[in-house]
N, CA, C and O of each residue as an XYZ file, in Angstrom:
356
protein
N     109.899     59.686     77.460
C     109.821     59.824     78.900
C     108.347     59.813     79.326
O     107.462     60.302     78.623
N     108.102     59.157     80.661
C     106.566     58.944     80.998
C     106.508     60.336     81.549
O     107.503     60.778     82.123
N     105.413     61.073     81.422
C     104.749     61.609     82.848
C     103.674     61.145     83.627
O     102.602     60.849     83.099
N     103.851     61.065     84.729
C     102.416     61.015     85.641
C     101.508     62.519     85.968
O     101.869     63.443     86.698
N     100.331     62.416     85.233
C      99.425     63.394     85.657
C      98.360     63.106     85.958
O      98.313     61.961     86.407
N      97.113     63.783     85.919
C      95.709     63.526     86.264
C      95.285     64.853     86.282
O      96.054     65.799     86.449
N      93.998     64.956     86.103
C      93.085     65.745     85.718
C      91.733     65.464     86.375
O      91.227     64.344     86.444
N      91.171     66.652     86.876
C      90.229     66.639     87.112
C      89.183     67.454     86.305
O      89.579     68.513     85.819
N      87.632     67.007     86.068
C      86.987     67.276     85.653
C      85.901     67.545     86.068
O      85.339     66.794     86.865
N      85.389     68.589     85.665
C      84.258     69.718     86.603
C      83.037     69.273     85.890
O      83.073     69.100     84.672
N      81.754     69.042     86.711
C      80.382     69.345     85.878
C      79.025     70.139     86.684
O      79.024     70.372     87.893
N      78.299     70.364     86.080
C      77.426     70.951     86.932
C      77.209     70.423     88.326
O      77.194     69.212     88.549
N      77.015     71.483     89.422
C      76.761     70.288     90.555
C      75.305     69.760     90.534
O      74.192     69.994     90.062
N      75.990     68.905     91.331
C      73.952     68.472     91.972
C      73.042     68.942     92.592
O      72.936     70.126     92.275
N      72.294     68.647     93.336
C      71.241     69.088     94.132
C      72.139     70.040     95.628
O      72.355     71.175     96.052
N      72.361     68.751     95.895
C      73.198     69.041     97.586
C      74.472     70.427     97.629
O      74.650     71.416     98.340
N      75.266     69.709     96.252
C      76.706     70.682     95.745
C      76.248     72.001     95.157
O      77.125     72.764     94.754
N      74.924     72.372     95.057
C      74.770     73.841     93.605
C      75.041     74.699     95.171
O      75.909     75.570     95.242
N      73.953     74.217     96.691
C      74.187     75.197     97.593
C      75.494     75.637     98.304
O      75.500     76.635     99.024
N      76.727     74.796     98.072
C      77.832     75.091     98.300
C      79.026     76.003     96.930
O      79.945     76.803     97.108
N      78.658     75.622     96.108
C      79.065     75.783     94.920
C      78.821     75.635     93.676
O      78.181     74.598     93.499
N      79.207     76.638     91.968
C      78.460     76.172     90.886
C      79.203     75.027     90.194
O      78.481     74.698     89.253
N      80.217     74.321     90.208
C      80.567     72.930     89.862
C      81.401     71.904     90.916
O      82.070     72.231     91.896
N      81.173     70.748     90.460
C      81.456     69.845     91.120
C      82.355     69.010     90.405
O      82.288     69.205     89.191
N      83.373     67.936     90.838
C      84.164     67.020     89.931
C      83.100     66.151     89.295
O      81.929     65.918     89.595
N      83.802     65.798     88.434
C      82.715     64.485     87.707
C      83.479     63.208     88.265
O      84.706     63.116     88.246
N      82.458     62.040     88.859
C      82.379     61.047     89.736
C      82.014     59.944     89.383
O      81.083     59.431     90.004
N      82.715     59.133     88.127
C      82.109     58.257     88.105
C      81.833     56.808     88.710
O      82.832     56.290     89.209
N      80.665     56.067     88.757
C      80.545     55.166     89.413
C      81.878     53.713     88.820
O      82.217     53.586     87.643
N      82.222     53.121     89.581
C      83.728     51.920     89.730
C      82.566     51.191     88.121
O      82.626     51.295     86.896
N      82.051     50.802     88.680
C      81.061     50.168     86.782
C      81.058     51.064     85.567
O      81.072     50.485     84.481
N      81.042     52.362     85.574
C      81.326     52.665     84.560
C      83.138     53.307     83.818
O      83.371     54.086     82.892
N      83.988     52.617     84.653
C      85.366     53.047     84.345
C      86.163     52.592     83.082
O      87.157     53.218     82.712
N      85.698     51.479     82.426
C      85.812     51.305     81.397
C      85.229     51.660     80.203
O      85.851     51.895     79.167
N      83.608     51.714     80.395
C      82.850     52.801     79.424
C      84.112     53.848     79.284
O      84.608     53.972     78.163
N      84.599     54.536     80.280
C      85.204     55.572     80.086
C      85.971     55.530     79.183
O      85.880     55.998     78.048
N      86.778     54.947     79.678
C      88.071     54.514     78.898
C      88.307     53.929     77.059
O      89.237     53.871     76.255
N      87.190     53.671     77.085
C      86.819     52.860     75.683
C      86.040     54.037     75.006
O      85.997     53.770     73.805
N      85.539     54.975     75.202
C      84.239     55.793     74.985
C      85.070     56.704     73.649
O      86.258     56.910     73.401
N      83.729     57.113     72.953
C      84.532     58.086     72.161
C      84.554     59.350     72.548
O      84.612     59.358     73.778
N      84.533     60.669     72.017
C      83.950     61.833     72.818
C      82.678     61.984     73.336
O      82.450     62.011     74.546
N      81.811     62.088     72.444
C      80.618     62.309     72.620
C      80.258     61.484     74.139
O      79.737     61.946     75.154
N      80.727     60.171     73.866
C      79.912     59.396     74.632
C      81.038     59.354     76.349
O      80.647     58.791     77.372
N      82.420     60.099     76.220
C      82.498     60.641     77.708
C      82.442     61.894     77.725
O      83.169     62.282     78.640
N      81.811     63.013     77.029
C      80.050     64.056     77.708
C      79.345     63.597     77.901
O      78.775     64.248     78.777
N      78.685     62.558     77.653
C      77.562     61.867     78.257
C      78.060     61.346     79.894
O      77.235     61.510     80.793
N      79.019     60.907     80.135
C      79.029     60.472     81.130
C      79.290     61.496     82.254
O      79.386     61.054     83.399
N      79.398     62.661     82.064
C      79.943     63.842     82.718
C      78.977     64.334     83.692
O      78.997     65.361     84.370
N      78.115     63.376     83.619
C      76.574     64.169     84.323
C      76.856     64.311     86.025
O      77.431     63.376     86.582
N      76.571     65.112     86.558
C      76.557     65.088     88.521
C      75.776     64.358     88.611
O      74.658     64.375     88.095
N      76.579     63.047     89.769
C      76.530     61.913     90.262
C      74.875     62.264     91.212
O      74.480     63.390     91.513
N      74.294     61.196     91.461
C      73.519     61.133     92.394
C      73.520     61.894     94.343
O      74.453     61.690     95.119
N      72.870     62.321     94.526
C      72.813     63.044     95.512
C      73.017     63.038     96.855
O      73.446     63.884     97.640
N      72.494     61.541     97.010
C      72.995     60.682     97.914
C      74.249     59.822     97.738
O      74.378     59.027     98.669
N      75.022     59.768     96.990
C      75.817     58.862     96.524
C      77.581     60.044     97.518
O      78.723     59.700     97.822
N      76.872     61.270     97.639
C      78.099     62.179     98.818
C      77.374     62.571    100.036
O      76.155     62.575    100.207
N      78.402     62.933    100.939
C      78.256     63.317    102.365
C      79.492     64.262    102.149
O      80.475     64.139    101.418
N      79.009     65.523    103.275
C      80.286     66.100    103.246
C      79.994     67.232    104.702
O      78.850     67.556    105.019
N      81.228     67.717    105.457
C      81.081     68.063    106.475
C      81.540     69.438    106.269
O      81.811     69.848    105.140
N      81.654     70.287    107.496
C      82.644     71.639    107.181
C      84.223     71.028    107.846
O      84.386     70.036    108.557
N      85.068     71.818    107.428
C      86.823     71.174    107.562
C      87.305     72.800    108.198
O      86.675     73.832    108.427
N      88.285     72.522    108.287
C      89.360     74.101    108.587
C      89.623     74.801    107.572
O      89.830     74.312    106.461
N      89.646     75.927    107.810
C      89.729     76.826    106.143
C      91.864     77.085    106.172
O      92.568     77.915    105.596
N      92.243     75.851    107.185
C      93.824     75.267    106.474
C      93.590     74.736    105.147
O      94.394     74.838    104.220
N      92.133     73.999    105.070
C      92.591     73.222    103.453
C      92.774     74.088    102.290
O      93.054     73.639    101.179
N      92.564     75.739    102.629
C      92.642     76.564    101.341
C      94.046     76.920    101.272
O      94.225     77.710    100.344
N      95.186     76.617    101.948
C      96.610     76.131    101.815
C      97.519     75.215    101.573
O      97.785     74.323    102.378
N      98.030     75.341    100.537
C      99.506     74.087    100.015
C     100.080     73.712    101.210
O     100.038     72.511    101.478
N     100.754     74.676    102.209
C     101.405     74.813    103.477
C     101.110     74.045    104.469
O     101.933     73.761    105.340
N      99.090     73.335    104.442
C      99.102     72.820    105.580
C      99.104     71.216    105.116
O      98.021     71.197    104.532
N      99.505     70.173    105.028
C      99.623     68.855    104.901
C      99.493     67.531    105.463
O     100.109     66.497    105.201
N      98.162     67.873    106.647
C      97.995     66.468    107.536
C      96.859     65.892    107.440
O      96.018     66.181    106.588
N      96.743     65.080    108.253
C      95.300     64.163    108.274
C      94.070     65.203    108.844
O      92.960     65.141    108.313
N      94.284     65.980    109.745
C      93.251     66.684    110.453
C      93.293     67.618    109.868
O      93.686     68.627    110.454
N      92.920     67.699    108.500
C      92.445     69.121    107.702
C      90.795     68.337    107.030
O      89.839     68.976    106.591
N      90.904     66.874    107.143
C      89.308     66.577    106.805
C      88.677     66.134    108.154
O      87.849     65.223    108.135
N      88.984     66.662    109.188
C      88.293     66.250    110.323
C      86.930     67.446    110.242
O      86.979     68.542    109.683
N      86.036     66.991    110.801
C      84.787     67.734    110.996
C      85.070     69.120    111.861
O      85.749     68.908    112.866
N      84.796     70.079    111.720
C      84.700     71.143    112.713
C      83.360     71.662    113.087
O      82.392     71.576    112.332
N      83.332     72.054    113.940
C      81.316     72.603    114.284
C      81.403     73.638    113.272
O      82.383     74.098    112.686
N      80.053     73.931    113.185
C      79.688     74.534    112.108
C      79.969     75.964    113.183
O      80.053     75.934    114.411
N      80.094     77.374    112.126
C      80.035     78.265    112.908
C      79.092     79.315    111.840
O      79.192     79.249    110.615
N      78.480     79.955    112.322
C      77.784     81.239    111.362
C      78.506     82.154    110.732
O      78.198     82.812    109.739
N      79.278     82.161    111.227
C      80.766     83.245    110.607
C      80.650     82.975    109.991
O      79.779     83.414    109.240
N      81.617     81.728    109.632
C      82.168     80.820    108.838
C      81.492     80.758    106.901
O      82.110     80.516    105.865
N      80.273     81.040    107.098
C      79.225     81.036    105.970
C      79.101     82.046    105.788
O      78.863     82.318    104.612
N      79.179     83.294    106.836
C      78.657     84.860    106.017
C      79.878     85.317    105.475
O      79.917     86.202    104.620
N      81.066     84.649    106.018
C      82.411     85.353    105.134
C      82.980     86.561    106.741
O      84.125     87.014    106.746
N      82.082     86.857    107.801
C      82.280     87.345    108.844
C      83.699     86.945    109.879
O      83.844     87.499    110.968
């Protein structure tokens, strides 16, 4: 019997990601997807490295996305930033 899964994989963040958080997914670039795939171990840890810095953008969202429950398009819409929002207030 097949299963369908996927996995995600964490690595240090980057520059931009350490001030939001201490890991980030690992991202690799569409050119190296076969390295992947072909690689032995060693050589996908090597590829595990946090992506370039500029290579993301990212906004603040609704703190719905920290729920299974909420399921639409407007949970990655931009929201203004608020000061609360960051002190945990």
């Amino acid at each position: 019997e097949r299963v369908w899964s996927f996995t995600i994989l964490t690595t240090e963040p980057n520059r931009r990601i350490a001030a939001l958080h201490d890991r980030m997914p690992v991202i690799l670039p569409r050119e190296q997807h076969s390295r992947w795939l072909e690689a032995t171990p060693e050589e996908a840890h090597a590829l595990m490295a946090p992506c370039a810095d500029e290579l993301l953008d990212f906004h603040p969202v609704s703190t719905e996305v920290n729920s299974p429950r909420h399921n639409h398009r407007g949970l990655i819409e931009p929201i203004a930033m608020q000061t609360d929002l960051l002190s945990g207030n």
